[in-house]
LOSEPA-124560 format. One record per residue (C-alpha): residue in one letter; x, y, z. Coordinates in steps of 0.001 Angstrom, whole numbers, plus 500000, padded with zeros to 6 digits. Last residue first. Example, Ala and Ser with C-alpha at 12.3 -4.5 7.8 and 13.67 -1.06 7.14 Angstrom:
2
S513670498940507140
A512300495500507800
END
This chain:
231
X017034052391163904
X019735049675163664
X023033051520163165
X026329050232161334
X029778048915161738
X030537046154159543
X033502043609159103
X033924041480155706
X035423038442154868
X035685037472150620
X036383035219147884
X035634036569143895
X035703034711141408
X036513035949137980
X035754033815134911
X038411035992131862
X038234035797127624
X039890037379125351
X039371037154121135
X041675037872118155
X040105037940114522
X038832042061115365
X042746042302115043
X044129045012117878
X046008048277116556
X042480048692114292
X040392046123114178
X038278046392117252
X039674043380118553
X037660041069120834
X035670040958124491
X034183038282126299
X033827038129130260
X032568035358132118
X029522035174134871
X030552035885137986
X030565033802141391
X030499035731144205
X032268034161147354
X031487033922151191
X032932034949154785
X030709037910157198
X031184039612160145
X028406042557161054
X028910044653164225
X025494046452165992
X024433049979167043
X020884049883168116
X021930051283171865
X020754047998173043
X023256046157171536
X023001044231168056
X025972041217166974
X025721040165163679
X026868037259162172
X028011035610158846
X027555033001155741
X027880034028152336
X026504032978149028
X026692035576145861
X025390035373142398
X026711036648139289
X026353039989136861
X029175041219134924
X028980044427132931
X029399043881129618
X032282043592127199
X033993046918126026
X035197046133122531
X039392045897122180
X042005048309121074
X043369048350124519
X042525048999127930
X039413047930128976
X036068048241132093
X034050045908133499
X031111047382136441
X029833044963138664
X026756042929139955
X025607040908142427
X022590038813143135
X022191037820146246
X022374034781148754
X023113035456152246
X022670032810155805
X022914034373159017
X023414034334162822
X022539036313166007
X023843037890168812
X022219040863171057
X018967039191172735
X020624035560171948
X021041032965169220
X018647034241166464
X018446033075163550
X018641035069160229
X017334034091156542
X019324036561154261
X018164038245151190
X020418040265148930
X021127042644146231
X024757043071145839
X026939045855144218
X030619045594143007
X032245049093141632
X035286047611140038
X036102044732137202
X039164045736135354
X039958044122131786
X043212044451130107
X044882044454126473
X048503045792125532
X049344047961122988
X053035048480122832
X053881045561124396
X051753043142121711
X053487045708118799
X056531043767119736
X059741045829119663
X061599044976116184
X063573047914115804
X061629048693112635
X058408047647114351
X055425045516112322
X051045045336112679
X048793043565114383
X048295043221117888
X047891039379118681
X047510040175122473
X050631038512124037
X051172040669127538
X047228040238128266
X046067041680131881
X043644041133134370
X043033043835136945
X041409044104140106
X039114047655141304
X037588048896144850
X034557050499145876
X031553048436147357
X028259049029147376
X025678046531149650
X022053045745149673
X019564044131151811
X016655042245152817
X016968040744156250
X014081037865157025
X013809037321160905
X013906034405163056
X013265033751166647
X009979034878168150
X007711034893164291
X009181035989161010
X010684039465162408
X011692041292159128
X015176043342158657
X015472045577156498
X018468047109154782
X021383049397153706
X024855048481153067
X028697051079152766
X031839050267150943
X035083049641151411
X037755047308149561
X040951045662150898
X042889043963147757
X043569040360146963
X044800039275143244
X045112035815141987
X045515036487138683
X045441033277135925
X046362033413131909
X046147031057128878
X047445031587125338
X045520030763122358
X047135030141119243
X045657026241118476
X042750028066118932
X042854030198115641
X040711032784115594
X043753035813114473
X045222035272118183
X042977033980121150
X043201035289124229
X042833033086127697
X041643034151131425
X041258032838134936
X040491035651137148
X041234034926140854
X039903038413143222
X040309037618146864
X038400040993148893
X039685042110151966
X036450044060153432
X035617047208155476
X031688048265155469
X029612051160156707
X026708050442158036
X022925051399157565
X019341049925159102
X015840049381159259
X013400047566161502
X013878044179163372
X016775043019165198
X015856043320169326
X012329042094167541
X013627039128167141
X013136038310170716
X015572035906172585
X014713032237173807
X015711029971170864
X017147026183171452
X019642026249168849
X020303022428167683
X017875022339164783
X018725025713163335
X022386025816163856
X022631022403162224
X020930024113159279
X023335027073159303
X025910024628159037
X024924022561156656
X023557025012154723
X026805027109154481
X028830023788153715
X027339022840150553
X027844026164149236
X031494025957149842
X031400022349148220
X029475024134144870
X032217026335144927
END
């Protein structure tokens, strides 16, 4: 990810040297809304631990991708003829899973079913919010061209006889555009990745051993398309 990063600056840096800048920022300035349609690449590398012994751990990757709405809100600030600072945020709905089929569950079957099937253990991560900031250059009177980082956030949630860990929190790099007309409606495309911090969670003791542990780092890839208003 650090590569991916890498890349943004260099490009939006190039873009900064080599742009020759004759429109007005002011055709982006002042508030706005849009409503937001994005395919969203969840990978969640995970491992449980049975009754604390690491030589028992099992290990466990989802690569999951799943379209997700939402809507953003923001402010855009002219910084002299040809750049502006846009201060934002975004909500977005839509849930990925991780799953456990071998989660130590404690406990014996006559007919010799696992007790791991019966009670298995599972994160989902939904509801995924961003605070961000975005330097912005502008190419033309309607086109122009960005750089995001925020700080992101979103909701974890169990199955299972396990402790609810808590909500992640991570930091998100994108690069995009956005195209205004005259009528203040304008089209938002944007690329990047949110990298979250890990997820910890163990038994609560009672069909799940408080001994075993689980563990996920989700990453989360994504392109997104806006439609919104600039008032």
């Amino acid at each position: 990810m650090n590569k991916l990063r890498t890349i943004l600056y260099a490009v939006f840096t190039l873009m900064l040297v080599n742009t020759n800048v004759q429109a007005d920022s002011s055709n982006f300035a002042g508030p706005y809304i849009g409503l937001t349609a994005s395919g969203y690449g969840m990978q969640m590398d995970g491992a449980s631990t049975t009754g604390g012994d690491t030589s028992d751990q099992d290990e466990v990757s989802l690569g999951q991708v799943a379209p997700v709405t939402g809507f953003e809100v923001g402010y855009a600030i002219p910084i002299g003829t040809g750049f502006l600072i846009d201060i934002g945020g975004s909500f977005y709905t839509g849930e990925a899973k991780i799953s456990y089929r071998k989660d130590g569950t404690s406990g014996g079957n006559s007919d010799n079913e696992s007790a791991d099937a019966r009670s298995p253990v599972g994160f989902t991560i939904d509801e995924l919010k961003t605070i961000s900031i975005s330097p912005t250059l502008v190419l033309s009177d309607t086109s122009s061209i960005y750089i995001k980082v925020g700080l992101s956030e979103a909701d974890v949630g169990v199955t299972g006889d396990v402790t609810v860990p808590a909500n992640l929190s991570g930091t998100t790099w994108a690069l995009g555009t956005r195209t205004v007309l005259e009528s203040g409606i304008f089209v938002r495309t944007e690329a990047g990745y949110t990298d979250y911090n890990g997820i910890h969670s163990h038994g609560k003791g009672t069909t799940v051993s408080a001994d075993n542990s689980y563990s996920a780092e989700p990453t989360i890839a994504f392109g997104a398309v806006s439609l919104g208003f600039r008032f």
